[in-house]
TORKE-66867 format. One record per residue: residue in one letter; chain; x, y, z of N, C-alpha, C, CB in turn. Coordinates in steps of 0.05 Angstrom, whole numbers, plus 5000, padded with zeros to 4 digits. Glycine has a CB too. Example, Ala and Ser with C-alpha at 12.3 -4.5 7.8 and 13.67 -1.06 7.14 Angstrom:
2
r resn:A | chain:A | n_c1:5264 | n_c2:4886 | n_c3:5156 | ca_c1:5246 | ca_c2:4910 | ca_c3:5156 | c_c1:5264 | c_c2:4934 | c_c3:5156 | cb_c1:5226 | cb_c2:4911 | cb_c3:5181
r resn:S | chain:A | n_c1:5257 | n_c2:4955 | n_c3:5142 | ca_c1:5273 | ca_c2:4979 | ca_c3:5143 | c_c1:5258 | c_c2:5001 | c_c3:5157 | cb_c1:5282 | cb_c2:4988 | cb_c3:5114
***
This chain:
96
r resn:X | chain:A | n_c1:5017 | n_c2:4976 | n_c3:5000 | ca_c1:5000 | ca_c2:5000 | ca_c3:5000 | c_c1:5018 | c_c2:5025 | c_c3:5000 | cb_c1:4981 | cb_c2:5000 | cb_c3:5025
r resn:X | chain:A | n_c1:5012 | n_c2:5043 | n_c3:4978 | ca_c1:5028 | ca_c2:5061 | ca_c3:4976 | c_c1:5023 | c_c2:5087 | c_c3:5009 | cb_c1:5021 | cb_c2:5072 | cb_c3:4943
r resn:X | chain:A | n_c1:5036 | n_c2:5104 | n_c3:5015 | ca_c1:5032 | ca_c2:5117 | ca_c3:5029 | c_c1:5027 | c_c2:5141 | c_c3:5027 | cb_c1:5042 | cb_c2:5113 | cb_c3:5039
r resn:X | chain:A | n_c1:5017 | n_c2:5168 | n_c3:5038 | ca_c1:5011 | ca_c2:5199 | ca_c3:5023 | c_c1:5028 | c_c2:5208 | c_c3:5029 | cb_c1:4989 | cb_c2:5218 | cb_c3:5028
r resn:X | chain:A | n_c1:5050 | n_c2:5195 | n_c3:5048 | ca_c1:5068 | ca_c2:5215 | ca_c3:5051 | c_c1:5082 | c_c2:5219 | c_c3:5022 | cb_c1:5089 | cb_c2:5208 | cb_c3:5075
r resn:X | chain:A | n_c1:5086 | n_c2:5203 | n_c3:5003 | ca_c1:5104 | ca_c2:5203 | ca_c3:4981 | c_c1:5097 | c_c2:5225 | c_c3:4972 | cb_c1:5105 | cb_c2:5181 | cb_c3:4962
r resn:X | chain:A | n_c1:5055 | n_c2:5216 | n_c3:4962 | ca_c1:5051 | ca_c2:5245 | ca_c3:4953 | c_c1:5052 | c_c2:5270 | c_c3:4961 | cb_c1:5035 | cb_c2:5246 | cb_c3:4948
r resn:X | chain:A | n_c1:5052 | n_c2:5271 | n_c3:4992 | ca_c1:5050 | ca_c2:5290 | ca_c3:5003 | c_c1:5079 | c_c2:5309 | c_c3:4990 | cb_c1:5046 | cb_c2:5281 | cb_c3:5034
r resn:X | chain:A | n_c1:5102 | n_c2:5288 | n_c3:4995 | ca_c1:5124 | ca_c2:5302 | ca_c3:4984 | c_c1:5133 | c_c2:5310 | c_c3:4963 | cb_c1:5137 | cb_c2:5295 | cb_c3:4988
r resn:X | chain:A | n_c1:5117 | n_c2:5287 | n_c3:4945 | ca_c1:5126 | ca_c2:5304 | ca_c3:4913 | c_c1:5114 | c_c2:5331 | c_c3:4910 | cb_c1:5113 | cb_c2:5287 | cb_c3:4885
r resn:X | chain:A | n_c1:5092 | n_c2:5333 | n_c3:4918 | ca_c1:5071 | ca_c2:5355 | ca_c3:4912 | c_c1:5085 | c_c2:5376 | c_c3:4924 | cb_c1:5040 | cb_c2:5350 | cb_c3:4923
r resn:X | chain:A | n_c1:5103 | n_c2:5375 | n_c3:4947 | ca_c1:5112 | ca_c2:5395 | ca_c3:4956 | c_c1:5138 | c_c2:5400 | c_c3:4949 | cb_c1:5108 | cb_c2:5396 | cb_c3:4979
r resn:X | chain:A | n_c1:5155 | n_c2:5389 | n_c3:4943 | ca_c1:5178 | ca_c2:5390 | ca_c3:4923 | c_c1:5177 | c_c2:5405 | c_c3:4893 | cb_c1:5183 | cb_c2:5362 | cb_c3:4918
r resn:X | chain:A | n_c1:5153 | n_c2:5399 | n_c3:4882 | ca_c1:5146 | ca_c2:5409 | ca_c3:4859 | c_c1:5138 | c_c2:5431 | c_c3:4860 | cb_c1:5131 | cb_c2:5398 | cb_c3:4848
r resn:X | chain:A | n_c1:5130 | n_c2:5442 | n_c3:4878 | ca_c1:5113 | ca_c2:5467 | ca_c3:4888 | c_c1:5129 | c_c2:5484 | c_c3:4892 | cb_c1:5096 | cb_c2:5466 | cb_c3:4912
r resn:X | chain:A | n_c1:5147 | n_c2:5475 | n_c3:4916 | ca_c1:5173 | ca_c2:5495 | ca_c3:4914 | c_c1:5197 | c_c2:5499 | c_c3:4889 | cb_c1:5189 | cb_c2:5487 | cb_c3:4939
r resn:X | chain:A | n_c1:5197 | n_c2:5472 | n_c3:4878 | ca_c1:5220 | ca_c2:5490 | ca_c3:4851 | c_c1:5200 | c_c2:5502 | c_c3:4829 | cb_c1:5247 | cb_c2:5463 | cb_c3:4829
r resn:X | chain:A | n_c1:5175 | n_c2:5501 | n_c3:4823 | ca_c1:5159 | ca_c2:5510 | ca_c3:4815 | c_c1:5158 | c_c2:5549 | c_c3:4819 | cb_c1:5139 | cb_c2:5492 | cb_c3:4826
r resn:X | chain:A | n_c1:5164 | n_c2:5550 | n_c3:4852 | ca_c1:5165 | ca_c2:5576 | ca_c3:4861 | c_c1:5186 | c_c2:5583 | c_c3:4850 | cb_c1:5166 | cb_c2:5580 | cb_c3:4889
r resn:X | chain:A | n_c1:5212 | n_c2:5568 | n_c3:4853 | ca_c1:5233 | ca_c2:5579 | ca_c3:4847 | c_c1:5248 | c_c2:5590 | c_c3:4820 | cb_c1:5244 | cb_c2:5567 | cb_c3:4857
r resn:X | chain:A | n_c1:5225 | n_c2:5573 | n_c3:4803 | ca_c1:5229 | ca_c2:5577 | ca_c3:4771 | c_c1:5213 | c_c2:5601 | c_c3:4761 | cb_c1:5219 | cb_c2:5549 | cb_c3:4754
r resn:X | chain:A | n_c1:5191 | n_c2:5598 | n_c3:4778 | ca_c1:5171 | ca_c2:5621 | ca_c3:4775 | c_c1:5157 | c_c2:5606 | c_c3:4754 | cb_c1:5183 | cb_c2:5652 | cb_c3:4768
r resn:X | chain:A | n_c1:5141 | n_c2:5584 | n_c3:4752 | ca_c1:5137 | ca_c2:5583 | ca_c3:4728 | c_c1:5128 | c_c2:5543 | c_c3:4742 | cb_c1:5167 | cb_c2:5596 | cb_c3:4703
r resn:X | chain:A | n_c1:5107 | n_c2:5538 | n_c3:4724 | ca_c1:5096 | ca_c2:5510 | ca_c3:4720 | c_c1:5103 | c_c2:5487 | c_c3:4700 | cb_c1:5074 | cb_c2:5513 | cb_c3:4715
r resn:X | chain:A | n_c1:5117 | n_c2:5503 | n_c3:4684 | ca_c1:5130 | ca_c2:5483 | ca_c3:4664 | c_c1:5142 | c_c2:5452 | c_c3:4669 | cb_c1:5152 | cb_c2:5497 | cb_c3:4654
r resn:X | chain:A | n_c1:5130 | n_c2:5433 | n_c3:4663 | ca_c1:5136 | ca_c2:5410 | ca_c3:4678 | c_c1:5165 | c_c2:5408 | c_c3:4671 | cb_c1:5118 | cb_c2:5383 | cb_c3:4670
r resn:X | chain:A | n_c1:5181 | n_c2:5417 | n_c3:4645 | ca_c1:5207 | ca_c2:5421 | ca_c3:4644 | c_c1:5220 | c_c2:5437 | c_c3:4656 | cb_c1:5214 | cb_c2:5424 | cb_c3:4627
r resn:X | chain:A | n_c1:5222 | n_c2:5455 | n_c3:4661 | ca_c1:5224 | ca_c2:5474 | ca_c3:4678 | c_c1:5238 | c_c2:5467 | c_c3:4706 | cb_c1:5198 | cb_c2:5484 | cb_c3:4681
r resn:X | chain:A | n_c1:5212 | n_c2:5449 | n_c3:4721 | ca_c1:5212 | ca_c2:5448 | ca_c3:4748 | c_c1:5222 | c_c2:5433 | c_c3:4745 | cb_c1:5196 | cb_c2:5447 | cb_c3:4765
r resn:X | chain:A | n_c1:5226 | n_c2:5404 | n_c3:4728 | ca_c1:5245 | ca_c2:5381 | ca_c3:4733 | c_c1:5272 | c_c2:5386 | c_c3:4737 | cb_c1:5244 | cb_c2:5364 | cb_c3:4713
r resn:X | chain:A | n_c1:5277 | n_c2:5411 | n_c3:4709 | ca_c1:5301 | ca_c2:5414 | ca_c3:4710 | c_c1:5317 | c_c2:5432 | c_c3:4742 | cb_c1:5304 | cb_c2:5428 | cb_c3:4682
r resn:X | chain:A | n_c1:5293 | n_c2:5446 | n_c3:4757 | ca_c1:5306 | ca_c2:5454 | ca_c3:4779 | c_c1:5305 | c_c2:5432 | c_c3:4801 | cb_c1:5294 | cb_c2:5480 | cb_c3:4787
r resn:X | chain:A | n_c1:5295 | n_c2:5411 | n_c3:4794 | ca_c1:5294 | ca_c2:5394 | ca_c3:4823 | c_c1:5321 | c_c2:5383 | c_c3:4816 | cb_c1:5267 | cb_c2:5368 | cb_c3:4829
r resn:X | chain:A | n_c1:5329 | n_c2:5376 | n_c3:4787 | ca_c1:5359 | ca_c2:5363 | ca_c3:4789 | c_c1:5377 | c_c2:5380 | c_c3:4792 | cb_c1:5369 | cb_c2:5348 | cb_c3:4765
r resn:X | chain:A | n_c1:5371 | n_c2:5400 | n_c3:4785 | ca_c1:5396 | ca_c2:5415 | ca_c3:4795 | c_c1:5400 | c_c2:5428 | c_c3:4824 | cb_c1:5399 | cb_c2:5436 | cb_c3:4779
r resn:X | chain:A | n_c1:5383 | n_c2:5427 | n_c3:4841 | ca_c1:5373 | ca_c2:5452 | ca_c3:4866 | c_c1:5359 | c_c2:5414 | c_c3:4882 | cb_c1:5336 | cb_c2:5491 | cb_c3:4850
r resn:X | chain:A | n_c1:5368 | n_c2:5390 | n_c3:4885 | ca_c1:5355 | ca_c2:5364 | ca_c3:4885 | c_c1:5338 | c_c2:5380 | c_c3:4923 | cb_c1:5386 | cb_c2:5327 | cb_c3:4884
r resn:X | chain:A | n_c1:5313 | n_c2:5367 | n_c3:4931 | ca_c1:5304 | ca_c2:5370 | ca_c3:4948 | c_c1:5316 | c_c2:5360 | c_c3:4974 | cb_c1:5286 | cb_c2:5365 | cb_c3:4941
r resn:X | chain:A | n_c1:5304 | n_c2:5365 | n_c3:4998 | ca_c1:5309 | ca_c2:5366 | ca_c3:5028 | c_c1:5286 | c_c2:5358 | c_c3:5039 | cb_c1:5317 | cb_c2:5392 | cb_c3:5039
r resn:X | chain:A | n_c1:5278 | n_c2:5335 | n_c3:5045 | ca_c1:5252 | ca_c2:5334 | ca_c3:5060 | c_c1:5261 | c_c2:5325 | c_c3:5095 | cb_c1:5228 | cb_c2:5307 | cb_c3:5042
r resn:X | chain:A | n_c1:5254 | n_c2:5330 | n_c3:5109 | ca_c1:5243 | ca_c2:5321 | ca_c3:5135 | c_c1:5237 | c_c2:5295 | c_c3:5141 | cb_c1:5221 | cb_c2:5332 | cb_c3:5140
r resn:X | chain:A | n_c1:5226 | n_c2:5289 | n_c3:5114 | ca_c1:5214 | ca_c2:5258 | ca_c3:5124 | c_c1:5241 | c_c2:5242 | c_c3:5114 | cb_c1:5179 | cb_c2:5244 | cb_c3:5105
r resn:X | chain:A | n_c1:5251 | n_c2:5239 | n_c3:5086 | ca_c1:5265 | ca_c2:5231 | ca_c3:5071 | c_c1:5288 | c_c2:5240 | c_c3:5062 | cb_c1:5256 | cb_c2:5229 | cb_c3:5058
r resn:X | chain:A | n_c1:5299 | n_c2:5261 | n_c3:5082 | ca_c1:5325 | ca_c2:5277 | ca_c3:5081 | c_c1:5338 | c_c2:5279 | c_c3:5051 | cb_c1:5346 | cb_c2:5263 | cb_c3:5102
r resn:X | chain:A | n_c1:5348 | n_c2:5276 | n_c3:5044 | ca_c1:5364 | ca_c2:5286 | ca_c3:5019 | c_c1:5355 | c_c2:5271 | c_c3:5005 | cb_c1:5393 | cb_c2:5287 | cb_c3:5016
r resn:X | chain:A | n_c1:5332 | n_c2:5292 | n_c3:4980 | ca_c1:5333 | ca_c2:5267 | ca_c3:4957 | c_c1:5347 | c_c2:5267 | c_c3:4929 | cb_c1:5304 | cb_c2:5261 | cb_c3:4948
r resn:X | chain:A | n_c1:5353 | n_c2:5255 | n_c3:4911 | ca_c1:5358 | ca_c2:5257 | ca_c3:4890 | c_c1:5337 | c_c2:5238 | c_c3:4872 | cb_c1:5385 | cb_c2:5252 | cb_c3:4889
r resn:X | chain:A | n_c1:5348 | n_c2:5253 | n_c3:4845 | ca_c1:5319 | ca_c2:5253 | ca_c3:4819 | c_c1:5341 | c_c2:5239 | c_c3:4798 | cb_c1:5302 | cb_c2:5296 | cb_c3:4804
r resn:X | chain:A | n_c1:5333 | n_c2:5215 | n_c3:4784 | ca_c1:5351 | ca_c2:5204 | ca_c3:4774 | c_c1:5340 | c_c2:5209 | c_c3:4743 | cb_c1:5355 | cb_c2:5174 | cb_c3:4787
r resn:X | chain:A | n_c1:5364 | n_c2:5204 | n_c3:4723 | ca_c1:5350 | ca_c2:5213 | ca_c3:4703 | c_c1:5332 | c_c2:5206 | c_c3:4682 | cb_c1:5362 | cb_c2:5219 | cb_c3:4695
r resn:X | chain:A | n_c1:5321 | n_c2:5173 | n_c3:4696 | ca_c1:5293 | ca_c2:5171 | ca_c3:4681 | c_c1:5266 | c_c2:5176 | c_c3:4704 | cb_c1:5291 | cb_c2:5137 | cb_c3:4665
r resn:X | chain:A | n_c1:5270 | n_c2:5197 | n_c3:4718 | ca_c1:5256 | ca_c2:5204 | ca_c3:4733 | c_c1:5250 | c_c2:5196 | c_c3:4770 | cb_c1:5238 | cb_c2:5201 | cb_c3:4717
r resn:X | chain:A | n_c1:5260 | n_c2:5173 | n_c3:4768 | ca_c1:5270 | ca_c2:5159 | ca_c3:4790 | c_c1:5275 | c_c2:5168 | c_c3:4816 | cb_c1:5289 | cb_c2:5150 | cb_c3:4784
r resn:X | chain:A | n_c1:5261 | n_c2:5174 | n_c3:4850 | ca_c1:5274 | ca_c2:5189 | ca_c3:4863 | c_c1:5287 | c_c2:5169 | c_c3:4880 | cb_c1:5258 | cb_c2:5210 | cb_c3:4876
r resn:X | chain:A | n_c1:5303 | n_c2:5166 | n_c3:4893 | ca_c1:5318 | ca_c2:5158 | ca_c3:4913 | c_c1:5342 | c_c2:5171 | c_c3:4938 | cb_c1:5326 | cb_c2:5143 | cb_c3:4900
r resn:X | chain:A | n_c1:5329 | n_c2:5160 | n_c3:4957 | ca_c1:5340 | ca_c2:5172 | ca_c3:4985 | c_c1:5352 | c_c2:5146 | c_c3:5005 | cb_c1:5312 | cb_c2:5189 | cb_c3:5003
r resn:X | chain:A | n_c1:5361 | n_c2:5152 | n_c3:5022 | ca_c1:5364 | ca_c2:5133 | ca_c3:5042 | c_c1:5361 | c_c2:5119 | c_c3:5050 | cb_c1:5364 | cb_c2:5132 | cb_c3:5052
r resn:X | chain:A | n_c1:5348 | n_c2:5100 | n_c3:5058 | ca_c1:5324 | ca_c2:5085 | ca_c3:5065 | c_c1:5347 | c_c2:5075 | c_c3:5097 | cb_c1:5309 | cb_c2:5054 | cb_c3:5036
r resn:X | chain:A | n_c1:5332 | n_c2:5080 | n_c3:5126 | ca_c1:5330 | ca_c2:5077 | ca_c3:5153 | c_c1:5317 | c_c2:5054 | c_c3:5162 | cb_c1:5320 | cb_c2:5097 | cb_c3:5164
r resn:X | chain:A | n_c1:5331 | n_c2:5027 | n_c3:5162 | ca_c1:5313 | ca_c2:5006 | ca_c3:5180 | c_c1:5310 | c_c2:5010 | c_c3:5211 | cb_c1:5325 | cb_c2:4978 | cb_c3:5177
r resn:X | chain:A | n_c1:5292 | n_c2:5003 | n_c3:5226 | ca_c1:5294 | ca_c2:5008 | ca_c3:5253 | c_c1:5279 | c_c2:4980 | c_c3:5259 | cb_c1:5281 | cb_c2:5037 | cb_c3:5265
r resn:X | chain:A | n_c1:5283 | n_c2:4978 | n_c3:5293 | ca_c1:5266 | ca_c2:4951 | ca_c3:5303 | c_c1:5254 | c_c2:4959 | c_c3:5321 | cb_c1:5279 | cb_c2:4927 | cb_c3:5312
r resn:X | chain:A | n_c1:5232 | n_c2:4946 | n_c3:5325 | ca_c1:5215 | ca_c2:4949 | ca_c3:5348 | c_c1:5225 | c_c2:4945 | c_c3:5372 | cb_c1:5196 | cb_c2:4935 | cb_c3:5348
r resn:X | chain:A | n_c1:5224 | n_c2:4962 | n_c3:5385 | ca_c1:5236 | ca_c2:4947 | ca_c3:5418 | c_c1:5217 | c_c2:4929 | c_c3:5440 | cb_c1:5246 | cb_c2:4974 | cb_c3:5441
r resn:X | chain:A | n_c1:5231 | n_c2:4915 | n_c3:5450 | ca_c1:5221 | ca_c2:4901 | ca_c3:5465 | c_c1:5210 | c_c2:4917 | c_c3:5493 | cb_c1:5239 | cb_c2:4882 | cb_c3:5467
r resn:X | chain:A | n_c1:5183 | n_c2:4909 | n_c3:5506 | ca_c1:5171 | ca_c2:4918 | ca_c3:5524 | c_c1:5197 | c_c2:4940 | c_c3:5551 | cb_c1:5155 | cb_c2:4889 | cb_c3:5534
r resn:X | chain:A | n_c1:5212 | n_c2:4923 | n_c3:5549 | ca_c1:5221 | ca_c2:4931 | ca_c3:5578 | c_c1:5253 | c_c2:4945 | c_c3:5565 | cb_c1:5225 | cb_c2:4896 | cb_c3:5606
r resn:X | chain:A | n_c1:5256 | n_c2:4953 | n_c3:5538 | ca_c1:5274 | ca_c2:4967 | ca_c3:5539 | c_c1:5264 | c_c2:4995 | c_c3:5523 | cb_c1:5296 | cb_c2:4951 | cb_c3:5530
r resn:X | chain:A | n_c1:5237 | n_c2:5002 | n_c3:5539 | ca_c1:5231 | ca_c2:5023 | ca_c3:5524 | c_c1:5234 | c_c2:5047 | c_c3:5552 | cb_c1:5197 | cb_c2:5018 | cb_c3:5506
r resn:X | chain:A | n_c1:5240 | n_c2:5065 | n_c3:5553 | ca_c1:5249 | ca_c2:5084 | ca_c3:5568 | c_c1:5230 | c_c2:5098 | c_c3:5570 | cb_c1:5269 | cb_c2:5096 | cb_c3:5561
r resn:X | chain:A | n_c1:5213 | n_c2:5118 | n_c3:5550 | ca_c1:5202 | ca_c2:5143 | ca_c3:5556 | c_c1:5176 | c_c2:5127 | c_c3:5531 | cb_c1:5224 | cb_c2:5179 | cb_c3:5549
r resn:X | chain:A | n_c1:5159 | n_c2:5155 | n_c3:5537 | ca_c1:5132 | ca_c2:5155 | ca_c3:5522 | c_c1:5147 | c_c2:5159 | c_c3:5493 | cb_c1:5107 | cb_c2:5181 | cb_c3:5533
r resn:X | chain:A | n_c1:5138 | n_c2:5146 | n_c3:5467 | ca_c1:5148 | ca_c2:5148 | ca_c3:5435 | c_c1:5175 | c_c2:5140 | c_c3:5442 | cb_c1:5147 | cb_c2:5180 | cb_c3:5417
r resn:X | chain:A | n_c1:5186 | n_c2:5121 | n_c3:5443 | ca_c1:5213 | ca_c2:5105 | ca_c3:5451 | c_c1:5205 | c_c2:5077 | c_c3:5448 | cb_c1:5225 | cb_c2:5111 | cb_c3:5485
r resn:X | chain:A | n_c1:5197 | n_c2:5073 | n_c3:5413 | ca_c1:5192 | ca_c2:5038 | ca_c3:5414 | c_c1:5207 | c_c2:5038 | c_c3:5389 | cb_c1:5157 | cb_c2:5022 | cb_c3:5412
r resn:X | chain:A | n_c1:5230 | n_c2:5048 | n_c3:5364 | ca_c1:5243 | ca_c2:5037 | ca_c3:5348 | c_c1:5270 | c_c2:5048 | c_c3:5362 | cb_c1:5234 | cb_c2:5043 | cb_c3:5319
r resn:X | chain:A | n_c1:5290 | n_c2:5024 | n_c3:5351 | ca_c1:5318 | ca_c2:5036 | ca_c3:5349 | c_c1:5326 | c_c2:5025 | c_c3:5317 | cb_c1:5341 | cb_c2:5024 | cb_c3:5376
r resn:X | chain:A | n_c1:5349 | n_c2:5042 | n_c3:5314 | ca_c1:5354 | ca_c2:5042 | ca_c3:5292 | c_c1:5377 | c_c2:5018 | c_c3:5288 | cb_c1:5360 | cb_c2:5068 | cb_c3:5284
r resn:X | chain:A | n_c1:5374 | n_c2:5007 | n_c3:5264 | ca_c1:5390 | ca_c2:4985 | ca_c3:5254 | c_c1:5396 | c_c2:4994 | c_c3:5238 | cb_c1:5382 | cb_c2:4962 | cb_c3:5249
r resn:X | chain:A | n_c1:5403 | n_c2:5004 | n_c3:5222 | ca_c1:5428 | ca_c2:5016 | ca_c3:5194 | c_c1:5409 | c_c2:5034 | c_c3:5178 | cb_c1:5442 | cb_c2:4986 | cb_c3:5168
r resn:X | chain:A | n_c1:5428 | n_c2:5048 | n_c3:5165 | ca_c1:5418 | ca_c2:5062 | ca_c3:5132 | c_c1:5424 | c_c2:5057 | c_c3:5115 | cb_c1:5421 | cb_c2:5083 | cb_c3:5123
r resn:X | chain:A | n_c1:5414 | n_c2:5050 | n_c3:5098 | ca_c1:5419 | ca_c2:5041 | ca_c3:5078 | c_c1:5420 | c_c2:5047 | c_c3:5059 | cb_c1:5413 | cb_c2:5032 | cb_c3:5075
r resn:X | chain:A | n_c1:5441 | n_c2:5058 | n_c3:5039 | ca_c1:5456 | ca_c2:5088 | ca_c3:5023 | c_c1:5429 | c_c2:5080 | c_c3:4992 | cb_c1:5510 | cb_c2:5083 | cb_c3:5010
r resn:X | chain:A | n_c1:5416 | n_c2:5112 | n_c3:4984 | ca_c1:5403 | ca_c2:5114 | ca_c3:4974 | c_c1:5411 | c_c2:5094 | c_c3:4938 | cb_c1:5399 | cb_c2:5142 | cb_c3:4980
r resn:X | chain:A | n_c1:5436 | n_c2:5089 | n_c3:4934 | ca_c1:5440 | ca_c2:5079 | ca_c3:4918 | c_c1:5439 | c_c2:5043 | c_c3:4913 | cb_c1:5459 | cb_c2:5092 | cb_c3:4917
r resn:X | chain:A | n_c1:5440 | n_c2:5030 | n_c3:4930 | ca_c1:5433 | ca_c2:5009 | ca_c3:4943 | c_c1:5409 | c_c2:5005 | c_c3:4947 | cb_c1:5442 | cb_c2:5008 | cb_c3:4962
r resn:X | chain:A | n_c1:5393 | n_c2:5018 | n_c3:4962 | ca_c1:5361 | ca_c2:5012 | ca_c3:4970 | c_c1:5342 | c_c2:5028 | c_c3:4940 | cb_c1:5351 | cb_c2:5032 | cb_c3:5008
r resn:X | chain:A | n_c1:5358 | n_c2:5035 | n_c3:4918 | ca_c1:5342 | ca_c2:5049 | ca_c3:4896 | c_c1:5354 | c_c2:5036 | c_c3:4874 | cb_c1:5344 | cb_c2:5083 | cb_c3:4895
r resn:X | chain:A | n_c1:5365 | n_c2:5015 | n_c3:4871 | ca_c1:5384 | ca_c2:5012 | ca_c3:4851 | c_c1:5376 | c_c2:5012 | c_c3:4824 | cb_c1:5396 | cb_c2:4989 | cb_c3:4855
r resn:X | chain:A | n_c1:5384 | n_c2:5032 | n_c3:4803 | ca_c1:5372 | ca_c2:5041 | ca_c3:4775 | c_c1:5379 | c_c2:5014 | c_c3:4756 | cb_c1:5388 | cb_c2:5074 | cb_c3:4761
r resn:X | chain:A | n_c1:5396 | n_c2:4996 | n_c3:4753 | ca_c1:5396 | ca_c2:4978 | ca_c3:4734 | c_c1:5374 | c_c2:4956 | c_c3:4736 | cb_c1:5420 | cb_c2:4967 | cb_c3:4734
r resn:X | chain:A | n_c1:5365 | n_c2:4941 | n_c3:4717 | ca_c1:5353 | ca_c2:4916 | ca_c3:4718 | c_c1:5330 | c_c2:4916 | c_c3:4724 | cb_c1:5363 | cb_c2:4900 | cb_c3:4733
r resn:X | chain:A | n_c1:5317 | n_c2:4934 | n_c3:4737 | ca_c1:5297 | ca_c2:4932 | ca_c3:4749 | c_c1:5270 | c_c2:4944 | c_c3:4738 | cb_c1:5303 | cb_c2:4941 | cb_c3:4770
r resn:X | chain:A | n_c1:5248 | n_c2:4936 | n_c3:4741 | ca_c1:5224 | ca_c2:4946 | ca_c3:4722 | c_c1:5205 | c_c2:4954 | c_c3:4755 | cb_c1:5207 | cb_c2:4913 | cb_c3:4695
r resn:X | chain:A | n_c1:5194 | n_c2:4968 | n_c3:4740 | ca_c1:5173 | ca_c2:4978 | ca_c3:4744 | c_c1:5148 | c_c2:4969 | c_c3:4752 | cb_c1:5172 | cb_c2:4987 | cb_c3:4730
r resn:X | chain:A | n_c1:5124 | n_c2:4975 | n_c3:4760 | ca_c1:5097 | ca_c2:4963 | ca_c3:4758 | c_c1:5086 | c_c2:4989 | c_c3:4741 | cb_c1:5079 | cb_c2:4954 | cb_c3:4791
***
């Protein structure tokens, strides 16, 4: 199941190099997201690959177990990152 955050972020990525181009041109704005690539909050640094492709980081975490949770919102720790090139990998791979 896809999630809204994705959309939430494209829509706002586009919006802002949109601002920054001054202008809606779907060329336009592409060309400022590759060059000016976005910053999200959720998905920290992304990059725009050049058959349109975005990829970022990807953060596994684990659930913690009952009794090593400390405070209130203290139930993942983090288990690795996993470099946006690796968890996005552009060869071989299709699409749906």
């Amino acid at each position: 199941m896809r999630s809204p955050c994705y959309d939430y972020a494209a829509v706002l990525s586009f919006v802002q190099a949109a601002k920054r181009v001054d202008d809606i041109d779907a060329e336009k704005v592409i060309g400022e997201l590759r060059r000016a690539p976005p910053q999200h909050s959720l998905f920290g640094k992304v990059t725009i690959n050049q058959d349109g492709a975005v990829a970022y980081d990807l953060t596994v975490y684990r659930v913690k177990a009952p009794a090593d949770i400390r405070q209130r919102w203290d139930y993942l720790s983090k288990v690795q990152t996993i470099p946006a090139a690796e968890a996005f990998p552009s060869h071989g791979c299709s699409r749906p």
